[in-house]
N, C-alpha and C positions, 0 to 999 in steps of 0.2 A: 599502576593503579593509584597510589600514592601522590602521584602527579597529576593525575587527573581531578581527586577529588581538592587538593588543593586549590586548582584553575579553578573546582566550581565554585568554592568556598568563596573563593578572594571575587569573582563573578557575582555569588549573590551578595556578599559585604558592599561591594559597590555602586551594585544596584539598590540596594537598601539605604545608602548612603545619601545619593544621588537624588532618590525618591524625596527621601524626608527635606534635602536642602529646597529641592522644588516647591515643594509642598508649602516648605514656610517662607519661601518668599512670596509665592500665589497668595497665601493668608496675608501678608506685610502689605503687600500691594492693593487687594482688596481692601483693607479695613482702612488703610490709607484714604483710598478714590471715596468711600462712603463717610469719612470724616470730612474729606473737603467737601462734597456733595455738600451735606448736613450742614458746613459751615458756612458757604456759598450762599444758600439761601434763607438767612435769617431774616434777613428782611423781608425778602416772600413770606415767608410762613407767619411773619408779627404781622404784614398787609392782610392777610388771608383773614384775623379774626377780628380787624376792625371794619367800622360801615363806616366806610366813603360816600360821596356824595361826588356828583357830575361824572360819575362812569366809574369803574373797574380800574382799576391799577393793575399793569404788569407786573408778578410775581415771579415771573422770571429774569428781571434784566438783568444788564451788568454793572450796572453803576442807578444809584436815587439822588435825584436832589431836592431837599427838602423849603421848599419855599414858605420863609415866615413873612406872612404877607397882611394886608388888611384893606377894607373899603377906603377907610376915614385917611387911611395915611395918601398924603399927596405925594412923596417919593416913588411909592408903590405902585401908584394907579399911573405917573407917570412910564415907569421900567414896565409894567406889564405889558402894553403890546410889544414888545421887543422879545418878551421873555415865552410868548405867545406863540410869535413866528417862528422862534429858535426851536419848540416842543417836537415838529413834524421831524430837525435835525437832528432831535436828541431821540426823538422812539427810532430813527432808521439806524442810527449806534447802536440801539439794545440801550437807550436809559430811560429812565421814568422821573417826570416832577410829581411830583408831592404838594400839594400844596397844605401848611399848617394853617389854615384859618385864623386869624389874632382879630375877630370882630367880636362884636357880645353876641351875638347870634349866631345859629345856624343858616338861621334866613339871608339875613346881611352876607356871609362866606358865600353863598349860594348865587347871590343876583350879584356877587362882585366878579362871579368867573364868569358866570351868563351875559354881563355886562362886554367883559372884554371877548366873548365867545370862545375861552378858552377851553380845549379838550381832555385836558389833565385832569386829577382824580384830588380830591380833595378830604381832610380833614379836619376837625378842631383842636387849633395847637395844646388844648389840656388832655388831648389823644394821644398827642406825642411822644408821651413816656415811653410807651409800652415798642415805639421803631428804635432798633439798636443805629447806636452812634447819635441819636438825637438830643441837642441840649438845647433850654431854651435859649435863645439871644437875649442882649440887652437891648437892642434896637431893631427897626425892621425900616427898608426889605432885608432878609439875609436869608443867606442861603449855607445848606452845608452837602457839602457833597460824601457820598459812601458808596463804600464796593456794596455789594451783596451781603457779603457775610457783616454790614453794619463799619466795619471800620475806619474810622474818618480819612478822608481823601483831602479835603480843604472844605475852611468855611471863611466866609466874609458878608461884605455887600452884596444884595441881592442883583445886583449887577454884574458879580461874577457869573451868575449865568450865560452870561453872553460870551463870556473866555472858555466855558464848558469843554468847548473839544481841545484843549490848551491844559487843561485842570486833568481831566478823567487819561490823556496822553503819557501825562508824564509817568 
């Protein structure tokens, strides 16, 4: 009898055991997935509470690149159809341009994408603050590329857009 209730002893000990390691690795593991979640999409959720202009932005992607751009600049309007064509290559990756608007207007940022008939999502670079990873440049075009959760990936010449699948790879 003594033996037996030992077996059960050391049987529920181990099940009891066994439960709680379970238990708090499920909890480690969830609170884990719901931190990268959360950190994954900050970009999304800062997109979410500003108004864009020329469409919607994907809140979901995986990679933003933030295009400081402008009407007046001749570098700029030069690289945009280039940076135009690449866009259909960059939303079938999962990425999103951004355009930072750098005109005095909103009007101006407006008829400079309508111009190039560009479908990307636009806003005014003094909006910027508020997209994680965003600083402003001292020159335009430039671009800065970011994961989701905001953290810089590379920035330069707005020309680096065109190396995009080379940048967002490594």
């Amino acid at each position: 009898m003594k033996k037996v209730l030992r077996i059960m002893l050391f049987c529920t000990l181990a099940v009891s055991i066994c439960t709680h390691y379970l238990i708090a690795q499920t909890d480690g593991k969830a609170d884990s997935a719901t931190e990268q979640t959360q950190s994954e999409n900050q970009v999304g959720k800062a997109l979410k509470k500003l108004k864009t202009f020329n469409g919607k932005p994907n809140t979901n992607a995986k990679f933003y690149i933030y295009l400081q751009s402008a009407s007046w600049c001749g570098y700029c309007q030069k690289e945009m159809p280039d940076i135009v064509k690449e866009y259909k290559k960059i939303k079938k990756a999962g990425g999103e341009i951004i355009l930072l608007g750098c005109d005095r207007t909103l009007d101006d940022a407006k008829n400079y994408l309508k111009k190039f008939r560009a479908k990307f999502p636009g806003i005014m670079v003094d909006m910027g603050g508020s997209l994680p990873g965003f600083k402003p440049a001292g020159g335009i075009p430039h671009a800065t590329f970011v994961k989701s959760d905001g953290s810089v990936i590379e920035e330069g010449h707005g020309s680096l857009v065109m190396k995009w699948n080379d940048v967002v790879s490594e």
